[in-house]
C-alpha positions as CSV (number, residue, x, y, z in Angstrom):
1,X,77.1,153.7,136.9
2,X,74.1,152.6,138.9
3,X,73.6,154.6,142.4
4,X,72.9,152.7,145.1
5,X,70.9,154.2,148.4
6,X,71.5,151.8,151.1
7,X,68.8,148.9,150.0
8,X,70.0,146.5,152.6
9,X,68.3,146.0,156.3
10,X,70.8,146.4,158.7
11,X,70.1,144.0,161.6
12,X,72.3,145.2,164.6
13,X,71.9,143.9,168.3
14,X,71.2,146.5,170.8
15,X,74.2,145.4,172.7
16,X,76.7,146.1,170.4
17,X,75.4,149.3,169.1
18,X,75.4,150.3,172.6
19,X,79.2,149.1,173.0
20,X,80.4,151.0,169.9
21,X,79.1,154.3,170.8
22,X,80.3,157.0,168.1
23,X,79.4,153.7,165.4
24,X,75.9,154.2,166.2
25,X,75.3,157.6,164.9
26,X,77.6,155.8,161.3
27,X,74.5,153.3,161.5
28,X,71.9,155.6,161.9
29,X,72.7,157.9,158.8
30,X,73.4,155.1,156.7
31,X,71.2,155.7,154.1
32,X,73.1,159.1,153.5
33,X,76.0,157.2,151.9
34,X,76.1,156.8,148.4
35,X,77.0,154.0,146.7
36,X,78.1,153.5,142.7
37,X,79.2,150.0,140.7
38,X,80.3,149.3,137.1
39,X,79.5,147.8,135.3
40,X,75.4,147.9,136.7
41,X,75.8,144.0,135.6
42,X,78.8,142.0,135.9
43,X,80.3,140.7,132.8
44,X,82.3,138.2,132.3
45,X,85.3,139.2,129.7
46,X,88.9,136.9,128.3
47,X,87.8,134.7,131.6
48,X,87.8,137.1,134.0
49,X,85.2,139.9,135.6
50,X,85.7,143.6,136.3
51,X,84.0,145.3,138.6
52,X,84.7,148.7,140.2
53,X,83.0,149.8,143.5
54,X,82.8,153.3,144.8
55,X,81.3,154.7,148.1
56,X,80.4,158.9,148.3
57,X,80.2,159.9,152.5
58,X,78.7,162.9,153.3
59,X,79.8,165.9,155.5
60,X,79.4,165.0,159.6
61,X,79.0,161.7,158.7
62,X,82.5,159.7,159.1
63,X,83.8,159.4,162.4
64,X,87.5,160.8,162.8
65,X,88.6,157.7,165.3
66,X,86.7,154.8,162.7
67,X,88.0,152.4,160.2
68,X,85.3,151.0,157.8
69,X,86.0,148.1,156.0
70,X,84.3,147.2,152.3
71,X,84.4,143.7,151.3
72,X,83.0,142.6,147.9
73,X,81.0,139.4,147.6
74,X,80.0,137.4,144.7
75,X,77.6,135.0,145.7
76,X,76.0,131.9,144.3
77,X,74.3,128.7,144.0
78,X,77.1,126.3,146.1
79,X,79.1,129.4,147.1
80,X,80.8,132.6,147.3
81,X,83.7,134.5,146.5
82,X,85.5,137.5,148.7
83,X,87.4,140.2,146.9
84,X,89.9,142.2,148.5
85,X,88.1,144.8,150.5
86,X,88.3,148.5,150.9
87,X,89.7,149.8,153.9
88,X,88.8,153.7,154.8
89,X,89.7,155.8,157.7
90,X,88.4,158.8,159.5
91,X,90.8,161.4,159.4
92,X,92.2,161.2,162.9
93,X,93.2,157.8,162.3
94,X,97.1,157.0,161.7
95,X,96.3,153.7,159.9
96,X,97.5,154.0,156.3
97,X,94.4,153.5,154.9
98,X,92.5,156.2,152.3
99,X,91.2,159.0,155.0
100,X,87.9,160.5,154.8
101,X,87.1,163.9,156.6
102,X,84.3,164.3,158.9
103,X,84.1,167.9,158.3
104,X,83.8,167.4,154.1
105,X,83.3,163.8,153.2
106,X,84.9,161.9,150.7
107,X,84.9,158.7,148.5
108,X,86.5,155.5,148.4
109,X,86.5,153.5,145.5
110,X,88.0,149.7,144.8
111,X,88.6,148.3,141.7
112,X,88.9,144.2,141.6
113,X,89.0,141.6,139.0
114,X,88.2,137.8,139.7
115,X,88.5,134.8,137.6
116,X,84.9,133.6,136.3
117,X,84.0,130.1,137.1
118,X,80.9,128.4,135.8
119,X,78.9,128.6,139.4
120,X,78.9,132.3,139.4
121,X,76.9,132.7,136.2
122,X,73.6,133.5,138.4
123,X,75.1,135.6,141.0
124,X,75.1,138.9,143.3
125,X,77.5,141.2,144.3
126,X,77.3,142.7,147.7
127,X,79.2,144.9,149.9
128,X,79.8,143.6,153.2
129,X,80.4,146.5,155.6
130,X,82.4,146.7,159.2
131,X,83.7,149.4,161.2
132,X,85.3,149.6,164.0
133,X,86.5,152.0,166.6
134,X,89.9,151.3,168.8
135,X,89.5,147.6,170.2
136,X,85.5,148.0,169.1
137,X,83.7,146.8,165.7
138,X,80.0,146.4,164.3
139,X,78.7,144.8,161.7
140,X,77.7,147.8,159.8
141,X,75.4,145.6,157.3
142,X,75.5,144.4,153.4
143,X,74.4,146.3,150.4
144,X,74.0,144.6,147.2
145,X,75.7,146.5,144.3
146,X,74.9,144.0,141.3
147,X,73.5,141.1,139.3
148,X,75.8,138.8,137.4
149,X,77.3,137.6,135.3
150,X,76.8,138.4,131.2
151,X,78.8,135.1,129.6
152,X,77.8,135.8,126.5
153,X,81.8,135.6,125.3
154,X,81.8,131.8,125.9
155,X,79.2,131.6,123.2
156,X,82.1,131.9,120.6
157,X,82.8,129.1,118.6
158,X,86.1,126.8,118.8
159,X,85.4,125.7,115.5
160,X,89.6,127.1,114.4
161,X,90.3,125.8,111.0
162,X,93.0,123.2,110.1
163,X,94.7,123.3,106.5
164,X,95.0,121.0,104.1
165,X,98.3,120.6,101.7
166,X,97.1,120.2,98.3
167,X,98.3,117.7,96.1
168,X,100.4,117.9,92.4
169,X,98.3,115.3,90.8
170,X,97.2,116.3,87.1
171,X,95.6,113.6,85.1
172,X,96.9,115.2,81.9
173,X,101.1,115.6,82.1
174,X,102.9,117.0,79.4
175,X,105.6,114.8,78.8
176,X,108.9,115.0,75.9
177,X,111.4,113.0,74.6
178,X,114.4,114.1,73.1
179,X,117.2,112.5,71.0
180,X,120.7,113.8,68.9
181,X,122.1,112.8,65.9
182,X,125.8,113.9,65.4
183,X,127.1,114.8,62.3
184,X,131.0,115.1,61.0
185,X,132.1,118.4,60.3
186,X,130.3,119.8,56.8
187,X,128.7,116.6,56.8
188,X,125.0,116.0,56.6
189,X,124.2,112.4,56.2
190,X,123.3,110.3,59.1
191,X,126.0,107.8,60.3
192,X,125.1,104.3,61.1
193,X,127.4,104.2,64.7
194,X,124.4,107.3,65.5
195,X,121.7,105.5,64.8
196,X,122.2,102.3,67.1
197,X,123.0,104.8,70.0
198,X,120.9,104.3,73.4
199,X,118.9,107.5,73.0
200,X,118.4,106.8,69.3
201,X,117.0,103.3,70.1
202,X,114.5,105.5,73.4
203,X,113.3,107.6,70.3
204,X,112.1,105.0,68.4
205,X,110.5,103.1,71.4
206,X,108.6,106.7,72.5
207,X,107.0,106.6,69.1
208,X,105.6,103.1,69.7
209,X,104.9,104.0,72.7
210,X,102.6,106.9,71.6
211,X,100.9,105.0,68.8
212,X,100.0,102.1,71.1
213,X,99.5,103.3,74.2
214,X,96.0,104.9,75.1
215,X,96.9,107.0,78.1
216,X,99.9,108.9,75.7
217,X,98.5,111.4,73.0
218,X,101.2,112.4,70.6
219,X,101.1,116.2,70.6
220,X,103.8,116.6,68.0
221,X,107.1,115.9,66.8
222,X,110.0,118.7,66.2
223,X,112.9,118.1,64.6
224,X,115.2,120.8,65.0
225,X,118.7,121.2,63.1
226,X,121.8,123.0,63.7
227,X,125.4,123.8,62.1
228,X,128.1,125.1,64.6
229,X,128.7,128.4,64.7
230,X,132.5,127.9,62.4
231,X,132.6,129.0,58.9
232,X,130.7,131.4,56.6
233,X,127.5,131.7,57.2
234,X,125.6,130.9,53.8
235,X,128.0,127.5,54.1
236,X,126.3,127.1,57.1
237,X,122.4,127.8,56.5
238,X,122.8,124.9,53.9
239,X,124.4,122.5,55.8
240,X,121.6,123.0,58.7
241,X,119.0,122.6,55.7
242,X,120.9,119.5,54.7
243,X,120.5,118.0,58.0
244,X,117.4,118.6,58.6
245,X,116.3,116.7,55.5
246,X,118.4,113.7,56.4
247,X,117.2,113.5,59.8
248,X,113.5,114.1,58.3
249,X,114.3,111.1,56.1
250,X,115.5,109.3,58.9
251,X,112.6,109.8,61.4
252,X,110.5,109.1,58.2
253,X,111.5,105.6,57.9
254,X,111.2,104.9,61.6
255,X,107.6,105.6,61.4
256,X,106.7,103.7,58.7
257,X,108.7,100.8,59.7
258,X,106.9,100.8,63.0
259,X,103.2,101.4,60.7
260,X,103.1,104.8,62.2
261,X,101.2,107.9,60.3
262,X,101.7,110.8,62.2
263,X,99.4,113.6,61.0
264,X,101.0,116.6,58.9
265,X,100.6,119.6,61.2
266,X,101.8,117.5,64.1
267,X,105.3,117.9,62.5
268,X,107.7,120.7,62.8
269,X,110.8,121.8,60.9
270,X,113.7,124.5,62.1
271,X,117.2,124.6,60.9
272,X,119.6,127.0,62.8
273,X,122.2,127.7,60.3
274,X,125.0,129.1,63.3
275,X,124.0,127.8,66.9
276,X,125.1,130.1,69.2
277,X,122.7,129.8,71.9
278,X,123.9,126.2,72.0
279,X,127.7,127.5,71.9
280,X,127.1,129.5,75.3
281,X,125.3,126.9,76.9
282,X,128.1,124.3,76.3
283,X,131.0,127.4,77.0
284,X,129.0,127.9,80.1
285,X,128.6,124.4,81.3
286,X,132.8,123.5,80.4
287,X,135.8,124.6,82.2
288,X,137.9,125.8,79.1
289,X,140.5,128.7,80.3
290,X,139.1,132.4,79.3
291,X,135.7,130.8,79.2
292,X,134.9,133.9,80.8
293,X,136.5,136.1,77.8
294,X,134.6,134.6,75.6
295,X,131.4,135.2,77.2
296,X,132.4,138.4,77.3
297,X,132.9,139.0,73.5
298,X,129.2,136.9,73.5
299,X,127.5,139.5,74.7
300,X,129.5,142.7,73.6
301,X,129.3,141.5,69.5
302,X,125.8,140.9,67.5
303,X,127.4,139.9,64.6
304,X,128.5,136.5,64.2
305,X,131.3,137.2,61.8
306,X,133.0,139.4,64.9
307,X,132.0,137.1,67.1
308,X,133.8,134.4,65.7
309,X,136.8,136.0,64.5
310,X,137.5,137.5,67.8
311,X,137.1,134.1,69.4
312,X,139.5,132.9,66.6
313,X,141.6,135.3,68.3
314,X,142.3,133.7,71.6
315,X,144.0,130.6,69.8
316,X,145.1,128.6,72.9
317,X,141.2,128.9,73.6
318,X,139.9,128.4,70.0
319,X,141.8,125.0,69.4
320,X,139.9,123.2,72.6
321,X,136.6,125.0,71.6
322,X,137.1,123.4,68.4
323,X,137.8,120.0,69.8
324,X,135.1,119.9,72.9
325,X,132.4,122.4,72.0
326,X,131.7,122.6,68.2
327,X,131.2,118.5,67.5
328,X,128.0,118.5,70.2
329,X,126.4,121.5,68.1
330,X,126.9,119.4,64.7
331,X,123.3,117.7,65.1
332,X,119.6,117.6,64.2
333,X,117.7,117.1,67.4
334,X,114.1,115.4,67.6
335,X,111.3,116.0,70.2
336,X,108.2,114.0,71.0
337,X,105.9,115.9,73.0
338,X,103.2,113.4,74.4
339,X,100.3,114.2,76.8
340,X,100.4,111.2,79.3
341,X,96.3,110.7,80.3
342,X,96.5,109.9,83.9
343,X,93.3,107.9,85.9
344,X,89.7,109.4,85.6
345,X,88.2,110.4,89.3
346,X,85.9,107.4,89.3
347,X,88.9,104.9,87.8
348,X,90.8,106.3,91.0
349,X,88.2,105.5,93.2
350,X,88.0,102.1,91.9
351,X,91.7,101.7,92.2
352,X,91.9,102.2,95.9
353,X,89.0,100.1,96.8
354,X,90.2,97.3,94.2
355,X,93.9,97.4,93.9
356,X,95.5,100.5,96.2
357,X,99.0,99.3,95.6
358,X,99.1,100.5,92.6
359,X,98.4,104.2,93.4
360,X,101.6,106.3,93.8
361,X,101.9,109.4,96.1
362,X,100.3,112.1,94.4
363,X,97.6,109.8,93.3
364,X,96.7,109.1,96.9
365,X,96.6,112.8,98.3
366,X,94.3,113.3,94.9
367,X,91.9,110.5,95.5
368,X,91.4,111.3,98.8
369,X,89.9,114.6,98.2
370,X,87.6,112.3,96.3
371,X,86.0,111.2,99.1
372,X,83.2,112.4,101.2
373,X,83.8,110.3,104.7
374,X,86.5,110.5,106.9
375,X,87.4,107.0,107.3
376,X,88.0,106.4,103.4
377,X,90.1,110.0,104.0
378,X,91.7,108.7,106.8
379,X,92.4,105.2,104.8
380,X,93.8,106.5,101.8
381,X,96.2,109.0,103.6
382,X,97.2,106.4,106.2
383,X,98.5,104.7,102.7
384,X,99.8,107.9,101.6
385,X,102.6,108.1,105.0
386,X,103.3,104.0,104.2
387,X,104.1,105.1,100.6
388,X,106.1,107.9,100.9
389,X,106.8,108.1,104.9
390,X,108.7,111.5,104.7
391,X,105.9,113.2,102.9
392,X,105.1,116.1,105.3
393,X,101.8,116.6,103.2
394,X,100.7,112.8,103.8
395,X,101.1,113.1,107.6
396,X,99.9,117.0,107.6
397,X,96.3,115.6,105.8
398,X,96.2,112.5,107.8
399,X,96.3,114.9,110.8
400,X,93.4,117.2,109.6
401,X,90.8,114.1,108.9
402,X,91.9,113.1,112.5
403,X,91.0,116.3,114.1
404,X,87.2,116.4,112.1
405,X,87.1,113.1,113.6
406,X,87.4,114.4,117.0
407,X,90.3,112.2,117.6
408,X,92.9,115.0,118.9
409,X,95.7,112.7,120.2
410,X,95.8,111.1,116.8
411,X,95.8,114.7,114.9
412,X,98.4,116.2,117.1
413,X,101.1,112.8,117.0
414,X,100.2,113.3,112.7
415,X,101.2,117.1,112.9
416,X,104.1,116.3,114.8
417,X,105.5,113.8,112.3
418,X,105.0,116.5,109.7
419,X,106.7,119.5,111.3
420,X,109.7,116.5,112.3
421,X,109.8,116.5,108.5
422,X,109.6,120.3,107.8
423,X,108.6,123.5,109.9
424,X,106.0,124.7,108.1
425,X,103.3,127.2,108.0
426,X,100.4,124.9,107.2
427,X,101.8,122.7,109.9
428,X,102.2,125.2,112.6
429,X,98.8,126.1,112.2
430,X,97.4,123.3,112.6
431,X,99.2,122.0,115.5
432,X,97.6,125.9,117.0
433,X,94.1,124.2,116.3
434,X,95.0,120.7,118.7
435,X,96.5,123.9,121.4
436,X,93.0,126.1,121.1
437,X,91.0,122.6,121.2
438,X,92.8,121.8,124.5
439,X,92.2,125.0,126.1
440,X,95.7,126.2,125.7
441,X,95.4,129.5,123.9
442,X,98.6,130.8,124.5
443,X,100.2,128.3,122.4
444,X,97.3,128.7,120.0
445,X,98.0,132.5,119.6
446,X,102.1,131.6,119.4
447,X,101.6,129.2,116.5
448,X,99.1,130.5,114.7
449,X,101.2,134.1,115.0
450,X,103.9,131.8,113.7
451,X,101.9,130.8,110.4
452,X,100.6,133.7,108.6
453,X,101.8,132.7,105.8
454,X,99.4,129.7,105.4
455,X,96.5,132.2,104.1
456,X,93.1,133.6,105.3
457,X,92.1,130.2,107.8
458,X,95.0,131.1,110.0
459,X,93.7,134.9,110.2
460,X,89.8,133.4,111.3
461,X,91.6,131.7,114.0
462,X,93.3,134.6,115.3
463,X,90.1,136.1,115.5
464,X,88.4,133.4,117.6
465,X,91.9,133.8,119.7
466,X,91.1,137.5,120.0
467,X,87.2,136.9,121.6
468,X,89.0,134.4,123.5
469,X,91.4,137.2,125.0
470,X,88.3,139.6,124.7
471,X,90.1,141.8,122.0
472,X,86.5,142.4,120.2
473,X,87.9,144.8,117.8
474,X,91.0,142.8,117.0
475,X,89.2,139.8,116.3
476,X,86.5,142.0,113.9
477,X,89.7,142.7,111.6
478,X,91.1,139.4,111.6
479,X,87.8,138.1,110.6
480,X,87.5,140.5,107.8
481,X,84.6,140.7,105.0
482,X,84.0,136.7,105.5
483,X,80.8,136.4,107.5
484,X,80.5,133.4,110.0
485,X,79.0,132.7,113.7
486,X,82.2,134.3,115.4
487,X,82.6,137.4,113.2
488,X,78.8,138.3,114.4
489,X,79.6,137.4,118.0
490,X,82.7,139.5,118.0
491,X,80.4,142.9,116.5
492,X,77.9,142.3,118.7
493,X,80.9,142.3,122.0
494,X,82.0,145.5,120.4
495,X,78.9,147.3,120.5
496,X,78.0,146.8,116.8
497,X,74.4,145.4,117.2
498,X,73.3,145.8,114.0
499,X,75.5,145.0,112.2
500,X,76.0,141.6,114.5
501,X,72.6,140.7,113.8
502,X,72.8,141.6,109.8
503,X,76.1,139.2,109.4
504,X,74.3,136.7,111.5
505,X,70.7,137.0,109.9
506,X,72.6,136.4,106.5
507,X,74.2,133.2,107.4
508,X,73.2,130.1,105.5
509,X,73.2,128.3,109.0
510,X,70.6,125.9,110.8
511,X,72.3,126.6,113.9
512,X,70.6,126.6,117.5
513,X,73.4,128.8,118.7
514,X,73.0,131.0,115.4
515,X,69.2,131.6,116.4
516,X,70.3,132.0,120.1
517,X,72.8,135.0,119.2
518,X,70.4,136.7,117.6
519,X,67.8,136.5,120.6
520,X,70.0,137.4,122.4
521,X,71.5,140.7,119.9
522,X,67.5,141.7,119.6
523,X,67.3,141.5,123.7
524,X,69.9,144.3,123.1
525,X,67.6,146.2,120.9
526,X,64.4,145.9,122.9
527,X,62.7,144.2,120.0
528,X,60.9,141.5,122.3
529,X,59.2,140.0,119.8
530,X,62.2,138.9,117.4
531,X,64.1,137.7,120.6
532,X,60.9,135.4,121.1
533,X,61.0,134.2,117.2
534,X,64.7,133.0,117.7
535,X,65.0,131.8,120.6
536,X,61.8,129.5,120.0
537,X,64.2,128.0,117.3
538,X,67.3,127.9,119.1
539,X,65.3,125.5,121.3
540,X,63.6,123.4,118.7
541,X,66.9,123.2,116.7
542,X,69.0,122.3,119.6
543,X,69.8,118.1,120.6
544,X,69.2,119.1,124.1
545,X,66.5,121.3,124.1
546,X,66.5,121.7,128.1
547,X,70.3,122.6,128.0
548,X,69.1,125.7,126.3
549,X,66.3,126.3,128.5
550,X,68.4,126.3,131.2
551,X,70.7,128.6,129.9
552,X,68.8,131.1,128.8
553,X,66.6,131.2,131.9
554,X,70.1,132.2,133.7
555,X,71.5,134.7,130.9
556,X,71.1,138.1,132.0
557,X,70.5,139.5,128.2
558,X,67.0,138.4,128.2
559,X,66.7,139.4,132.3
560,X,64.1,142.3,131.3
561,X,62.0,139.6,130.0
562,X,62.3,136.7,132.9
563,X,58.9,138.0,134.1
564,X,57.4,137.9,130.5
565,X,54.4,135.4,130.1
566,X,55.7,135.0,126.4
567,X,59.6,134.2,127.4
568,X,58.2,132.2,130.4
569,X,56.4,129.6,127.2
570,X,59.3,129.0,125.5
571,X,61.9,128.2,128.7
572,X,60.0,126.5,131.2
C-alpha cells in the first residue's frame, strides 16, 4: 500500500473559497488526509485492472453539513477514463452516503475494476476531489494515487497447439492365406471334387504369388490336420496323422509343379487327433436346438470320452451335430503367412510427385509426414479428402497444415468437415485453437475442456487459456514438467521469479520475446546488469527492433531504470 500525503497543488479562486465558507478550513488542512492505493502500480490482469483507493480523515477535520466526492482517473496519451467515484458525508448529513465524524474521523475506501485498453499502458491515476455544502461546491483539487499499467500478461504466447491424427501405414503387413481340404468320414486321401475348389485354386495362386512377387516374403507355410471329435480316440490320432501326410503330399506337388522350393524350417506340421475347439466354434456359430446344453457339458467335462458320450446322449441333438457340424472338422487346413513389403519413404515420395493416383489412403496420410513444407502437406492431404472424402483424419490434418499456414478460415471450414464426420477429441481441440486464434477464449476453454482425452497438447493450451483468464497457478499445473515460453511467463505472474527465469534461461530458443522475459524477470530481482544483457538481445533479435524499443521504454518493470544511462543506450 503506498501512502499518499496530499502531492497535488490545489489551485482555488478566492471567490469561491470565500462562497463555501466551512469548505475552506477542508482545504486548508488538506494535507492532514491520508491517502492509500493498491496495488502502488496498476496492473493489468485476464484484461482488466484492479485498483483499490482508500482515504484516512482525521479528527476536526470533516465537516458535519459536507459531501466529498472521489472520482478516479486514469489518464493517458489521447484520453481518460472516469471510474465510479466515492461519495462520503459528514455526519450530519442525511444523504445515504458512507458518513464520516468530525469528532473521530474515518476512512472511505472504493474498490473499481476497468477494462484495459492499449492507450492506457503509460498512464496515471488520480483522484479528483469535490465537496460541497447545501447548494455550494469547490473543487477541492486532484491527487495522483498511481503509475500504470504492468502488461506484462499480454506477453503470453498464442502459440495453442493443434493435433495431428496419425496414420495406420506400415510398410511391412503380415498377411495369410488360408485353405480346407474335406475329407469323408475315416477317410484320409484327398478327393479330386476338393482340389478344383475356389479356395484350393487361391492357395495355389498365393504360393506363386510369394515366389514371384518381390514386395511378398513367404514367412512360412502350416499345414494343420484335424479328425472330428467322434470315435475312439487312438482311431482318431491316426486318421489326423493320415491327413496330414496326404495333404503334405498334396501341397508337395503344388510346389514343385509351380518350380517352388520352399525352405525346410519354413514348414510346419500339427495333427489334432479330436478337434474340439473347432466343435465349439461351429456349435457356437449354428442354431441346433440345446446348443446351449451342449456347451454346457463342454465346459463342465475334460475328458473327451464323457464329453462325447453325454452329447451322444441328447440324440435328437446328436443326429444334426452329426450331419452339420462334424463333416467341416474332417479336414487338413493350410496357411501361408507372407509379409507384404509396402513402398520405401523415398519410393513414396517419388510416387506423389510422379504418379499420386496410385497412392491409397493410408499411404497419403504416411507420405505426408514425409514432408517438410506445408504446401506439399497441404497437397498430399488435399488428395487424401478426394480419396477417401469421409476420412475425418484427412480433413482433421488438412486443417492443421492450414492453421501453420496462417490461413484460419481454411483450418476452421477443414475441422468442421471432420467433426461433421465424427465428434472427436482431436477435432474439438483443434477447432479450440481457430476460437483462441480469433480472440474467443470462451469457446477456446469450452472445447479444449471438451477434449482432454486428446493427450498433453490439449493440457498446454489450457494453460495459455489460464494466463489468459489470469489463473497463474492454474496454468503452472496444466503446463506441468514441460518447459516452454508460457510455462516461464505463467511462474514469473505467480511470484516464482526464479524459477521463471531458470525454465526460461534453459530454453533452446532464439527468441526476442524469450530474451525480453527475462529482462524483464531480472528487473524483478534488481540484477541491473542481466536485465541490460537480455534486453540488448531482445532488440537485436527482434524484425522490428524499434517495436521493442518502444515497448520497453513504456513497460513499467524496467521503470527503476528509465533514468539509467545504460537502459537509456539500448532504447533510444
Amino acid at each position: 500500500m503506498k501512502k499518499i500525503k496530499n502531492l497535488a497543488i490545489f489551485i482555488l479562486a478566492a471567490a469561491v473559497l470565500s462562497s463555501c465558507g466551512g469548505l475552506n478550513k477542508m482545504v486548508k488542512d488538506s494535507d492532514q488526509v491520508g491517502y492509500q492505493v493498491n496495488p502502488e502500480v496498476l496492473e493489468m490482469h485476464a484484461g482488466e485492472v484492479d485498483v483499490t483507493v482508500e482515504a484516512n480523515y482525521p479528527a476536526k477535520y470533516f465537516n458535519k453539513k459536507a459531501i466529498v466526492t472521489l472520482t478516479p482517473i486514469l489518464r493517458y496519451e489521447g484520453g481518460e477514463t472516469a471510474l465510479e467515484a466515492l461519495v462520503l458525508q459528514g455526519q450530519d448529513v442525511t444523504e445515504n452516503n458512507k458518513p464520516i465524524s468530525y469528532d473521530t474521523g474515518g476512512s472511505g475506501s472504493v474498490s473499481r475494476t476497468f477494462t484495459y485498453e492499449d492507450a492506457m499502458m503509460m498512464s496515471e491515476l488520480y483522484l479528483h476531489i469535490t465537496g460541497s455544502i447545501k447548494d455550494k461546491t469547490a473543487d477541492l483539487g486532484e491527487v495522483k494515487l498511481a503509475d500504470g499499467i504492468i502488461t506484462t500478461p499480454l506477453l503470453v504466447q498464442d502459440d495453442a497447439k493443434a493435433i495431428l491424427f496419425d496414420n495406420n501405414f506400415k510398410q511391412i503387413v503380415p498377411e495369410s492365406y488360408q485353405a480346407d481340404i474335406k475329407y469323408v468320414i475315416n477317410r484320409a486321401d484327398v478327393r479330386r471334387t476338393e482340389m478344383k475348389k475356389d479356395e484350393i485354386s487361391g492357395l495355389n495362386e498365393t504360393l506363386v504369388n510369394a515366389n514371384e512377387n518381390e514386395r511378398l516374403d513367404l514367412k512360412g507355410i502350416e499345414i494343420s490336420a484335424y479328425a472330428s471329435p467322434d470315435g475312439e480316440l487312438d482311431l482318431n490320432a491316426k486318421l489326423a496323422d493320415k491327413r496330414q501326410k496326404t495333404a503334405e503330399k498334396y501341397l508337395s506337388g503344388q510346389l514343385k509343379k509351380a518350380d517352388i522350393e520352399v525352405a525346410e524350417e519354413l514348414m510346419s506340421l500339427l495333427s489334432t487327433p479330436e478337434d474340439w475347439e473347432g466343435f465349439k466354434t461351429a456349435l457356437e456359430a449354428s442354431d441346433i436346438q440345446d446348443k446351449e446344453m451342449i456347451l454346457r457339458v463342454l465346459s463342465m467335462h475334460s475328458d473327451p470320452v464323457v464329453r462325447e458320450q453325454e452329447i451322444k446322449n441328447l440324440t435328437a441333438a446328436y443326429e444334426v451335430i452329426a450331419e452339420e457340424i462334424l463333416p467341416l472338422l474332417r479336414r487338413s487346413q493350410f496357411t501361408v503367412n507372407m509379409d507384404k513389403i509396402g513402398w520405401s519413404d523415398e519410393e513414396l515420395k517419388e510416387l506423389w510427385t510422379s504418379n499420386p493416383d496410385t497412392l491409397v489412403l493410408e499411404e497419403l496420410l504416411y507420405t505426408a509426414t514425409l514432408e517438410d513444407g506445408n504446401d506439399t502437406k497441404l497437397a498430399i492431404y488435399t488428395k487424401a479428402t478426394e480419396v477417401s472424402p469421409k476420412c475425418v483424419r484427412a480433413h482433421n490434418n488438412k486443417g492443421v497444415v492450414l492453421y501453420e499456414k496462417g490461413d484460419l478460415e481454411g483450418a476452421a471450414a477443414a475441422f468442421n468437415a471432420a467433426k461433421a464426420l465424427k465428434d472427436h477429441d482431436i477435432v474439438n481441440n483443434n477447432l479450440g485453437v481457430i476460437a483462441l486464434k480469433n480472440g474467443d477464449v470462451a469457446a477456446a476453454k469450452e472445447a479444449f475442456t471438451a477434449s482432454m482425452g486428446a493427450g498433453s497438447n490439449v493440457n498446454y493450451n489450457l494453460g495459455i487459456v489460464s494466463i489468459k483468464e489470469g489463473q497463474y497457478e492454474t496454468a503452472i499445473n496444466y503446463f506441468g514438467s514441460e518447459p516452454s515460453f508460457n510455462a516461464s511467463l505463467a511462474k514469473y505472474l505467480n511470484g516464482d521469479d526464479e524459477g521463471a527465469f531458470r525454465t526460461a534461461a534453459n530454453l533452446e530458443q532464439d527468441s526476442p520475446y524469450r530474451y525480453y522475459l527475462l529482462a524483464i524477470i531480472a528487473a524483478s530481482q534488481d540484477k541491473p546488469e542481466v536485465v541490460y544483457e537480455n534486453l540488448k538481445l531482445a532488440v537485436e533479435k527482434c524484425k522490428n527492433p524499434q517495436y521493442m524499443k518502444d515497448h520497453a521504454k513504456k513497460n513499467l518493470e524496467f521503470a527503476k531504470l528509465f533514468e539509467e544511462a545504460e537502459f537509456k543506450a539500448i532504447v533510444e
